[in-house]
C-alpha positions as CSV (number, residue, x, y, z in Angstrom):
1,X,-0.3,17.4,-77.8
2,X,-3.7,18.4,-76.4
3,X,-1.7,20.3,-73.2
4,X,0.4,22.1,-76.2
5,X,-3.2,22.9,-78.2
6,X,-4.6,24.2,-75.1
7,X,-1.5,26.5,-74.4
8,X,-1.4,28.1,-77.8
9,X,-4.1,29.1,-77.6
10,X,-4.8,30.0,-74.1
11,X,-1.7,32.2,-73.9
12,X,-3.1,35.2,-76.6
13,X,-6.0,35.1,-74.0
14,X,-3.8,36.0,-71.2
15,X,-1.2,38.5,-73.3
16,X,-4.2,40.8,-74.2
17,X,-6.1,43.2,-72.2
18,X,-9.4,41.2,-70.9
19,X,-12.5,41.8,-69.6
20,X,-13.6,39.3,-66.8
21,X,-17.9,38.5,-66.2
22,X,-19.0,36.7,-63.4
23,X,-21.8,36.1,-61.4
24,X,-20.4,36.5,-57.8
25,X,-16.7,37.6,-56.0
26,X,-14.8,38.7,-52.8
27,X,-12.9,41.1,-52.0
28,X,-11.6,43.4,-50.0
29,X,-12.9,46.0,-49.2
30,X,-11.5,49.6,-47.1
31,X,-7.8,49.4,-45.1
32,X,-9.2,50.3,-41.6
33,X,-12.4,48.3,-39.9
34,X,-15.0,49.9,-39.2
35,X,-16.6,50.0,-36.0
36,X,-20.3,50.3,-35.3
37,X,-20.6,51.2,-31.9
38,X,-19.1,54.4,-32.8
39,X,-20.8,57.7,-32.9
40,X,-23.1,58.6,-36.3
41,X,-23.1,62.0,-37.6
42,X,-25.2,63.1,-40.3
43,X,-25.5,65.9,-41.9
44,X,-28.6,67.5,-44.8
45,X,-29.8,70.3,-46.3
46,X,-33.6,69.6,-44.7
47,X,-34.6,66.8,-41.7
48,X,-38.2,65.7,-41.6
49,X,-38.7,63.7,-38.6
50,X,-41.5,61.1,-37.9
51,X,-42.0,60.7,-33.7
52,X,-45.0,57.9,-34.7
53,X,-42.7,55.0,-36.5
54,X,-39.6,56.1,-35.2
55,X,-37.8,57.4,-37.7
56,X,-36.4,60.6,-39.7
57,X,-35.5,61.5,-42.9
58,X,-32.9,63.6,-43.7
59,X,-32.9,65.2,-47.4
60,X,-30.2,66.9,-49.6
61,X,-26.8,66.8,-49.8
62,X,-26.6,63.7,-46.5
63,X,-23.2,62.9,-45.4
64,X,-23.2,60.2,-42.9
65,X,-19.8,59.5,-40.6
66,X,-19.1,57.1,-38.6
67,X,-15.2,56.9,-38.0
68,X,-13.5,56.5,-41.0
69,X,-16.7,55.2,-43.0
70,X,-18.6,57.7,-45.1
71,X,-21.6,57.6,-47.0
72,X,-23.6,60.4,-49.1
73,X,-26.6,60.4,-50.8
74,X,-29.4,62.4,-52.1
75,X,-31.7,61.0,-48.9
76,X,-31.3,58.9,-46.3
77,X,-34.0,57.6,-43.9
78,X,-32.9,56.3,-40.2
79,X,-34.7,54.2,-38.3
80,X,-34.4,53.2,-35.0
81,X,-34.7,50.8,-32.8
82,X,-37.8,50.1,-30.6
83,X,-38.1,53.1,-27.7
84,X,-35.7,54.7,-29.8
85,X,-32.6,53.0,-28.1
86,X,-30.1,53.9,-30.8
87,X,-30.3,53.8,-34.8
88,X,-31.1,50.3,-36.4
89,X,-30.6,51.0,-39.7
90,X,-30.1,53.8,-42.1
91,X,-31.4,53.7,-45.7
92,X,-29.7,56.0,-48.8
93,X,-31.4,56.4,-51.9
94,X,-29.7,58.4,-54.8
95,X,-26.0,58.9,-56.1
96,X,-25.0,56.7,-53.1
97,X,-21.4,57.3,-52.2
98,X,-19.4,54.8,-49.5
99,X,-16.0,55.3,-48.7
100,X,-13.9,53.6,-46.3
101,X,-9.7,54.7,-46.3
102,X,-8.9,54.2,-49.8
103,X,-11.5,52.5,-51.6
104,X,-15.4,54.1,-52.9
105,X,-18.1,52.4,-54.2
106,X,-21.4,54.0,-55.8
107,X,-25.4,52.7,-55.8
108,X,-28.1,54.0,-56.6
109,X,-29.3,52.6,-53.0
110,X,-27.5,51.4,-49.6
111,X,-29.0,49.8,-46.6
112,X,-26.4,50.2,-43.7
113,X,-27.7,47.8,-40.5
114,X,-25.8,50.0,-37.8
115,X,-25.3,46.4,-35.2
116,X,-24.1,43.9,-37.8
117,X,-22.0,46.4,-39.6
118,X,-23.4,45.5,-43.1
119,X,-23.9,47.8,-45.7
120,X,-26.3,46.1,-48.9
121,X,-25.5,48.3,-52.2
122,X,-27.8,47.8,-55.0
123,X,-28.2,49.6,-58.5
124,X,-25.3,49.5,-61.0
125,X,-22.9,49.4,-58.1
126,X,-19.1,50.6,-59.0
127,X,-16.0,49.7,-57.1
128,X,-13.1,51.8,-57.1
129,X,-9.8,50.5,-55.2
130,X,-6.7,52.2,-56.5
131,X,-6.5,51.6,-60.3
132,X,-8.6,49.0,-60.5
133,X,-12.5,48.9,-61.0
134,X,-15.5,46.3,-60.5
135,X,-19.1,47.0,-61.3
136,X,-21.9,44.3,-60.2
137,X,-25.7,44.7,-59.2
138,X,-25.0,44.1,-55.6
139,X,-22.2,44.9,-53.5
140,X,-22.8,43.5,-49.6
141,X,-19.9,45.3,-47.4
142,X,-18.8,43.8,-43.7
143,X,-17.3,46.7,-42.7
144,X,-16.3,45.0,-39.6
145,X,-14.4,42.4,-41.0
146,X,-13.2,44.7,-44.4
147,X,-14.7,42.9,-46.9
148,X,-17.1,42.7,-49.3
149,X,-19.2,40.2,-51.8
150,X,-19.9,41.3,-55.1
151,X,-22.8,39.3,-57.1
152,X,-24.9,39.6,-60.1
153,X,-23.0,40.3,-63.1
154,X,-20.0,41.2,-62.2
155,X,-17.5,42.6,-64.6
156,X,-13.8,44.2,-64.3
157,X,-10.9,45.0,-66.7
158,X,-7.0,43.2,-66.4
159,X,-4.4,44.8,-66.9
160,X,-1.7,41.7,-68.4
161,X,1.5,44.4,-67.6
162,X,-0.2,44.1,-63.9
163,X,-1.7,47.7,-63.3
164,X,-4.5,46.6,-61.9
């Protein structure tokens, strides 16, 4: 009898349109892997460059490429590495944009570390892949393995006729 209690009334909950909270989940996350040894274009409106820590700021309409991976932001500040063997990371701050193939997410920062191929999203991040939507306050992208981990309040819509 309890099983039978527990289905009535569980099976509204799964017939209706839902929204789903959590604190934390996975998923994937573009079609293609990235890979960070390629090449990094970037392109801005202004570049301010700073020869005593190493690093440069680039300011304005910044579109970053590397392969199929691409990121835009108001301003993004690269850093390199010590003697200035190669970028260590690059640092986006305003209406953040990543895109890999067919999925986009949005921050209001990114941190991309160039060797470990992570990308650290922060600042009502939203999700976009396909029909479907996730928003959270952190989004932390592997872009060499494709996926992604999505924690701190994390919230999307289902779709029961299973458009999501």
């Amino acid at each position: 009898m309890t099983y039978l209690r527990a289905l009535i009334f569980s099976l509204p909950l799964a017939l209706i349109s839902s929204a789903v909270t959590a604190q934390s989940a996975s998923i994937a996350f573009g079609t293609i892997k990235a890979d960070p040894t390629l090449p990094v274009e970037v392109t801005a409106d202004a570049l301010e460059v700073n020869q005593t820590d190493g690093s440069a700021e680039f300011q304005g309409n910044v579109l970053v490429i590397q392969g199929v991976m691409r990121l835009s932001a108001d301003t993004v500040l690269v850093s390199y590495k010590p003697e200035q063997k190669g970028i260590d990371q690059l640092e986006a701050i305003g209406n953040v944009i990543l895109v890999n193939g067919p999925d986009a997410a949005e921050a209001e920062r990114a941190e991309y570390t160039i060797d470990s191929g992570t990308v650290v999203m922060t600042g009502n991040v939203l999700l976009s892949q396909g029909s479907s939507t996730l928003t959270s306050n952190q989004m932390v992208v592997n872009l060499n393995a494709g996926t992604a981990q999505m924690s701190g309040r994390v919230k999307t819509i289902l779709n029961p006729d299973g458009s999501n």
